[in-house]
N, CA, C and O atoms as a Tripos MOL2 file, in Angstrom:
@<TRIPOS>MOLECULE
protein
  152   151    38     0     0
PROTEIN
NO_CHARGES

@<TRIPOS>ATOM
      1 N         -28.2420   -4.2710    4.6890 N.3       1 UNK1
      2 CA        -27.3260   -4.4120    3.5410 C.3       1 UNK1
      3 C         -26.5130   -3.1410    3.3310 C.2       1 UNK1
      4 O         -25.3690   -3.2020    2.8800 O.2       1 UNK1
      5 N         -27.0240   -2.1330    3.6160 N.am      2 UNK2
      6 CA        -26.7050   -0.8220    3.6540 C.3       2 UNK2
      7 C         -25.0660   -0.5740    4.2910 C.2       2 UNK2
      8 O         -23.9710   -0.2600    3.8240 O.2       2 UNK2
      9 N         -25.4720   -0.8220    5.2480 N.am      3 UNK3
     10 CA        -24.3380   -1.0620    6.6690 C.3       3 UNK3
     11 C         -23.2470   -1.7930    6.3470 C.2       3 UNK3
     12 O         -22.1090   -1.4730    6.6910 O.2       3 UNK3
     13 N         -23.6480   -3.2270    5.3970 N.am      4 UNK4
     14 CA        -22.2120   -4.3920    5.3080 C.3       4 UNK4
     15 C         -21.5860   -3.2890    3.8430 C.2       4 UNK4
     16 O         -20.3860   -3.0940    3.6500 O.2       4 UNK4
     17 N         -22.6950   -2.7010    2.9720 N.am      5 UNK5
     18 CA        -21.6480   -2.1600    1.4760 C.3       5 UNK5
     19 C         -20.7680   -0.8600    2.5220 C.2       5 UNK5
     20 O         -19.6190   -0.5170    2.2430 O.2       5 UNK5
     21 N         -21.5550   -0.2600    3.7290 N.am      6 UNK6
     22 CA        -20.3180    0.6940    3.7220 C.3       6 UNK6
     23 C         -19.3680    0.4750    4.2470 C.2       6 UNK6
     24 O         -18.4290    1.2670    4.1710 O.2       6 UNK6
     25 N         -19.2590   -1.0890    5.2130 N.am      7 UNK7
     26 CA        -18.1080   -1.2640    5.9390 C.3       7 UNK7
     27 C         -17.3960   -2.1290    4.7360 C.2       7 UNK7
     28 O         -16.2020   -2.1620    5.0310 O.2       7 UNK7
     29 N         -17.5990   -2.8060    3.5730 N.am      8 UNK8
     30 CA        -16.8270   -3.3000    2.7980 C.3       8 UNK8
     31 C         -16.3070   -2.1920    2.3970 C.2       8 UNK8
     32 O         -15.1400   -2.0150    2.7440 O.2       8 UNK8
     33 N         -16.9530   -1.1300    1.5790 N.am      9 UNK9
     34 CA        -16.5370   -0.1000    0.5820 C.3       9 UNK9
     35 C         -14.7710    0.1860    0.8630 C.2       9 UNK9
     36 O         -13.7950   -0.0130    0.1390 O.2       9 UNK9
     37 N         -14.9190    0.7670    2.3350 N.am     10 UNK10
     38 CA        -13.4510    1.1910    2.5620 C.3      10 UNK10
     39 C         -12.0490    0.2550    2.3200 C.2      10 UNK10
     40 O         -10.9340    0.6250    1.9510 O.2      10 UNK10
     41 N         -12.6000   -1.2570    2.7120 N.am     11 UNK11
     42 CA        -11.6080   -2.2170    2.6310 C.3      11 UNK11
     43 C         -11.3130   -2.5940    0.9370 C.2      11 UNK11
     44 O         -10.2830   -3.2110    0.6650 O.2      11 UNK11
     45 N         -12.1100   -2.2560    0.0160 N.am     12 UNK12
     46 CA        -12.0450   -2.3690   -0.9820 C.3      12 UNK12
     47 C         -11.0400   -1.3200   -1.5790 C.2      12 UNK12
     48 O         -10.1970   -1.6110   -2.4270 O.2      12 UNK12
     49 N         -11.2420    0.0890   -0.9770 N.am     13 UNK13
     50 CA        -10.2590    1.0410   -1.8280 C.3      13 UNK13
     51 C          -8.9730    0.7490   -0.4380 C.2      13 UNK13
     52 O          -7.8680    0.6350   -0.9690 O.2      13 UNK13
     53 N          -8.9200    0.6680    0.4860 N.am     14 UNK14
     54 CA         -7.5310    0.0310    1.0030 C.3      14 UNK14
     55 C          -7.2950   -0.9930    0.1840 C.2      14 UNK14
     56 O          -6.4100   -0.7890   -0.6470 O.2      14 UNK14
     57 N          -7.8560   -2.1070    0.1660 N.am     15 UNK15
     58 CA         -6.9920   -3.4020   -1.1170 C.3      15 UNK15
     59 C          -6.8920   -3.1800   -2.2240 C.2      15 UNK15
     60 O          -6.3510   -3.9760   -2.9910 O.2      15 UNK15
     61 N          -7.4560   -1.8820   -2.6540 N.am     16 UNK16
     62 CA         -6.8820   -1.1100   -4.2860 C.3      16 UNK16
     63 C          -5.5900   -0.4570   -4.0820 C.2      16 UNK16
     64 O          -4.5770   -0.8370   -4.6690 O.2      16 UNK16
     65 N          -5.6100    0.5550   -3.2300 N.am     17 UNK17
     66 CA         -4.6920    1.1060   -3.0810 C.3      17 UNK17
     67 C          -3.2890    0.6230   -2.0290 C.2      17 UNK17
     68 O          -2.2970    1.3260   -1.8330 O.2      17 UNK17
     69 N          -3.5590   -0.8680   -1.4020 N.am     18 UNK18
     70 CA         -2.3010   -1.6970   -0.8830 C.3      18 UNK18
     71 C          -1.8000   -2.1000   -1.8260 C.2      18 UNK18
     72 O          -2.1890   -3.2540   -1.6430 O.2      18 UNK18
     73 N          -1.0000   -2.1970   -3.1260 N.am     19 UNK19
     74 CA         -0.3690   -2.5180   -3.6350 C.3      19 UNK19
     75 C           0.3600   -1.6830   -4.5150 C.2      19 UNK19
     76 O           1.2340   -2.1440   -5.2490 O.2      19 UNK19
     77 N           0.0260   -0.3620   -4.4850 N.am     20 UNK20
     78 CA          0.8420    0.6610   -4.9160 C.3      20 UNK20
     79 C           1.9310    1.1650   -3.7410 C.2      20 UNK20
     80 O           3.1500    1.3220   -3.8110 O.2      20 UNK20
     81 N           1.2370    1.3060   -2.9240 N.am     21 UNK21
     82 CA          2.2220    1.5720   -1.2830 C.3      21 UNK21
     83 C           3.1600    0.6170   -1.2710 C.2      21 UNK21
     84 O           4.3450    0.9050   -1.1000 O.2      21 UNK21
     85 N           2.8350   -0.3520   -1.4130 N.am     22 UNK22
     86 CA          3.8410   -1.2230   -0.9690 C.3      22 UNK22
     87 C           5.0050   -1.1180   -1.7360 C.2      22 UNK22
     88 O           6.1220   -1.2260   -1.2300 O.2      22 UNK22
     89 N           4.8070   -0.9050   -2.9700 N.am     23 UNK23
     90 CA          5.5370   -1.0800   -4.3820 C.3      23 UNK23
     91 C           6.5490    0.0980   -4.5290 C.2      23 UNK23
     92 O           7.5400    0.1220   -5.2590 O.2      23 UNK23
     93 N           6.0690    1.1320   -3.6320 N.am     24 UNK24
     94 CA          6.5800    2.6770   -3.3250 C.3      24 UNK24
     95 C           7.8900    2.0860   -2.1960 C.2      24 UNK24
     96 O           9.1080    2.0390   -2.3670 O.2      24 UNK24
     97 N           7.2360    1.7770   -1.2960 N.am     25 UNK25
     98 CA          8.0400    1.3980    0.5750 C.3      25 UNK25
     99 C           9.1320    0.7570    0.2870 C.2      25 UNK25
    100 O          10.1540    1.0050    0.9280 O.2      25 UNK25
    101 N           9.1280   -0.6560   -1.2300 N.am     26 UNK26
    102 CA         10.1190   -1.3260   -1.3460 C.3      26 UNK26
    103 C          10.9600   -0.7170   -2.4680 C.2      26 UNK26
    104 O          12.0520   -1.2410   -2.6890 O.2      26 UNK26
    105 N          10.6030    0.2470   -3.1420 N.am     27 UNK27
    106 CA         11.5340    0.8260   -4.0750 C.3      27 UNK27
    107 C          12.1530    2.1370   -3.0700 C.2      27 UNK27
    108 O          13.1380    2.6960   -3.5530 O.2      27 UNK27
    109 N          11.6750    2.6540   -1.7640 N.am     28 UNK28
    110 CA         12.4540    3.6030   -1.2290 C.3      28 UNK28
    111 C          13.3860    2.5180   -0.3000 C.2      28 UNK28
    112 O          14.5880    2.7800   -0.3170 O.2      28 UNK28
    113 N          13.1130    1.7170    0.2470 N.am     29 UNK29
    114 CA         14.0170    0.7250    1.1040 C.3      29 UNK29
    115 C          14.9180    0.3220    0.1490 C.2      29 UNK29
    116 O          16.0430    0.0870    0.5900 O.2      29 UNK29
    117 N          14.7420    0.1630   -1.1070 N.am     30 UNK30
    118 CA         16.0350   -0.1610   -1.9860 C.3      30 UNK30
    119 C          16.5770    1.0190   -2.2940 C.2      30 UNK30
    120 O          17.8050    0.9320   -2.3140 O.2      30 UNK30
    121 N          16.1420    2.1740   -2.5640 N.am     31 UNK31
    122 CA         17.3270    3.4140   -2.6260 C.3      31 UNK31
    123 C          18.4970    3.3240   -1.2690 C.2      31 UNK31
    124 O          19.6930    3.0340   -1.2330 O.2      31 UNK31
    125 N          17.3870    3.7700   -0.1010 N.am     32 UNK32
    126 CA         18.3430    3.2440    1.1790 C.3      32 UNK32
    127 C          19.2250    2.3940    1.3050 C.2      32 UNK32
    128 O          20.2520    2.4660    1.9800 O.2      32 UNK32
    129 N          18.8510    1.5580    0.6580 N.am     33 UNK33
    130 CA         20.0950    0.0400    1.0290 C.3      33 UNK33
    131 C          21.1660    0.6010    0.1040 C.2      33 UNK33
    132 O          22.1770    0.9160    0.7320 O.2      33 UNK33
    133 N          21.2560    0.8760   -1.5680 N.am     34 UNK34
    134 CA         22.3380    1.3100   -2.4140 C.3      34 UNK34
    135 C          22.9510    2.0610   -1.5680 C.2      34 UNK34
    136 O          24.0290    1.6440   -1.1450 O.2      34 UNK34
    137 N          22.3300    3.6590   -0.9800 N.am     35 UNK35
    138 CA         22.4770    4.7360   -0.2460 C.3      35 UNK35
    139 C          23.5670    3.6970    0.7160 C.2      35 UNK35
    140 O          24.6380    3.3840    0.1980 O.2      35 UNK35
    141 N          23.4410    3.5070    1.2460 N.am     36 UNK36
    142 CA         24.2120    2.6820    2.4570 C.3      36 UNK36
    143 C          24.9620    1.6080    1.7460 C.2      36 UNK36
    144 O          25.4460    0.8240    2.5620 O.2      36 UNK36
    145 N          25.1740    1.3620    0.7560 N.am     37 UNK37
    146 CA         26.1200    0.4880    0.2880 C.3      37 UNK37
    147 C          27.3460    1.6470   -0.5280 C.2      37 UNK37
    148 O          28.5670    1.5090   -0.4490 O.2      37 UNK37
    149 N          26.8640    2.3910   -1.0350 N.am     38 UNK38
    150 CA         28.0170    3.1750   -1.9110 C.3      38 UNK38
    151 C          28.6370    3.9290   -0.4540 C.2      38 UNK38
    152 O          29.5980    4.6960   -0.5160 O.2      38 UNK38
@<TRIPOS>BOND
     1     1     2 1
     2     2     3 1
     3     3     4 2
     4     3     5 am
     5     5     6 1
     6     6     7 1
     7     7     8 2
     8     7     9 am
     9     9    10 1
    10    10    11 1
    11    11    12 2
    12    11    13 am
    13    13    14 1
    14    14    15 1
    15    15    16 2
    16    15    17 am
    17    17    18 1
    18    18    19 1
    19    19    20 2
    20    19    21 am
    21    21    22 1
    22    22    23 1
    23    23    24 2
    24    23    25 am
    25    25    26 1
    26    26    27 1
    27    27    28 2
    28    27    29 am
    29    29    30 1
    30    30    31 1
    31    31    32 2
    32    31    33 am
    33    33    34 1
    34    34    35 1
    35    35    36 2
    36    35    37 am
    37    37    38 1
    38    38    39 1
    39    39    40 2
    40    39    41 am
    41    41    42 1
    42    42    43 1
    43    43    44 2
    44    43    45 am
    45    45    46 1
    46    46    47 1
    47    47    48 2
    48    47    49 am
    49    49    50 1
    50    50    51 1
    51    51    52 2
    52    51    53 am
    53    53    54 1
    54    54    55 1
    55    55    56 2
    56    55    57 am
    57    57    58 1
    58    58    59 1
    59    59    60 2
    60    59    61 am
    61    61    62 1
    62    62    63 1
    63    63    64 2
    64    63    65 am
    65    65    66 1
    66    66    67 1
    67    67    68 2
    68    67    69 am
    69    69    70 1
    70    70    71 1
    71    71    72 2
    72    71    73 am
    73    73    74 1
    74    74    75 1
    75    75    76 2
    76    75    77 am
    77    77    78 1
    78    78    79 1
    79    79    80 2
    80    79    81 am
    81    81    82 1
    82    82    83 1
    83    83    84 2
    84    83    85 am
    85    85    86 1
    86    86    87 1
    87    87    88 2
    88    87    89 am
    89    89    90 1
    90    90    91 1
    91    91    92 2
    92    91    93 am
    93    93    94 1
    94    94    95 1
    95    95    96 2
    96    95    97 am
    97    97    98 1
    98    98    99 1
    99    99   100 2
   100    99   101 am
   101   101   102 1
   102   102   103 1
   103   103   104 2
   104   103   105 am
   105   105   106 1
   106   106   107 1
   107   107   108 2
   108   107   109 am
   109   109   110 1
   110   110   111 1
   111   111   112 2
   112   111   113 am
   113   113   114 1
   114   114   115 1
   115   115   116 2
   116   115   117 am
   117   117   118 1
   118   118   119 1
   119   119   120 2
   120   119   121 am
   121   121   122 1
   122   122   123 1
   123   123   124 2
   124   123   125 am
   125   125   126 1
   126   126   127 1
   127   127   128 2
   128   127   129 am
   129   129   130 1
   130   130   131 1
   131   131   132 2
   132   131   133 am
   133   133   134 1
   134   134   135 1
   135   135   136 2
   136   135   137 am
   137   137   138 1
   138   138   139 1
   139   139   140 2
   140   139   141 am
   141   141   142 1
   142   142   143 1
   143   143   144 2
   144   143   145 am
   145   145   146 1
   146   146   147 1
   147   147   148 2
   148   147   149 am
   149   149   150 1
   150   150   151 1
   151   151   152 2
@<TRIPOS>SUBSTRUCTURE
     1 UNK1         2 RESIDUE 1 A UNK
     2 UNK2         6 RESIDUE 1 A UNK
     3 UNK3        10 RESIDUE 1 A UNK
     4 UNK4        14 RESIDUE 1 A UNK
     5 UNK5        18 RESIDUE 1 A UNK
     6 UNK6        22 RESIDUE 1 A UNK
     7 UNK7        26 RESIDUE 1 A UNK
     8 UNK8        30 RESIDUE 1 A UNK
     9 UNK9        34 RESIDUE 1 A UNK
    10 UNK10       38 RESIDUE 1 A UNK
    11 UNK11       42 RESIDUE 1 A UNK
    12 UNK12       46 RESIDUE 1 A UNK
    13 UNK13       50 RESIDUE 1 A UNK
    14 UNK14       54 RESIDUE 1 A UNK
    15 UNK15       58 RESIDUE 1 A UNK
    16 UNK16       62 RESIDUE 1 A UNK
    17 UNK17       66 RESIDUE 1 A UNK
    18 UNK18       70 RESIDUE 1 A UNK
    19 UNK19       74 RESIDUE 1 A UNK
    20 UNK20       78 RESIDUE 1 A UNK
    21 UNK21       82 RESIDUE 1 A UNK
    22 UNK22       86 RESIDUE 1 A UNK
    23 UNK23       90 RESIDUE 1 A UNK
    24 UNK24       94 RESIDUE 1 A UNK
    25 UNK25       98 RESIDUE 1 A UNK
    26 UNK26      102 RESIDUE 1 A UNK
    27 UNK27      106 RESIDUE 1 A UNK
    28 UNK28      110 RESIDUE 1 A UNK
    29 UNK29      114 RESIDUE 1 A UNK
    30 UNK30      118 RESIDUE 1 A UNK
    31 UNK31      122 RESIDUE 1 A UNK
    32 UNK32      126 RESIDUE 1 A UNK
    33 UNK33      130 RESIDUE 1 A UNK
    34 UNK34      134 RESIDUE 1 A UNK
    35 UNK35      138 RESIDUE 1 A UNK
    36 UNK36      142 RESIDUE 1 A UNK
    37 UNK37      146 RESIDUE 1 A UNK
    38 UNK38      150 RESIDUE 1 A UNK
């Protein structure tokens, strides 16, 4: 049991912390795009 909490543990703070990244990646890809539109 030991073994499955430490290989979950990590995927748990990656699927905490995948949705801030992402939220970052698409607000810099939208500066870029304005950037390239003006």
């Amino acid at each position: 049991m030991n073994v499955l909490g430490a290989g979950l543990a990590p995927r748990d703070a990656l699927l905490a912390m995948a949705p801030p990244v992402l939220l970052a990646l698409l607000v810099i890809l939208l500066r870029i795009h304005r950037a390239k539109q003006h």
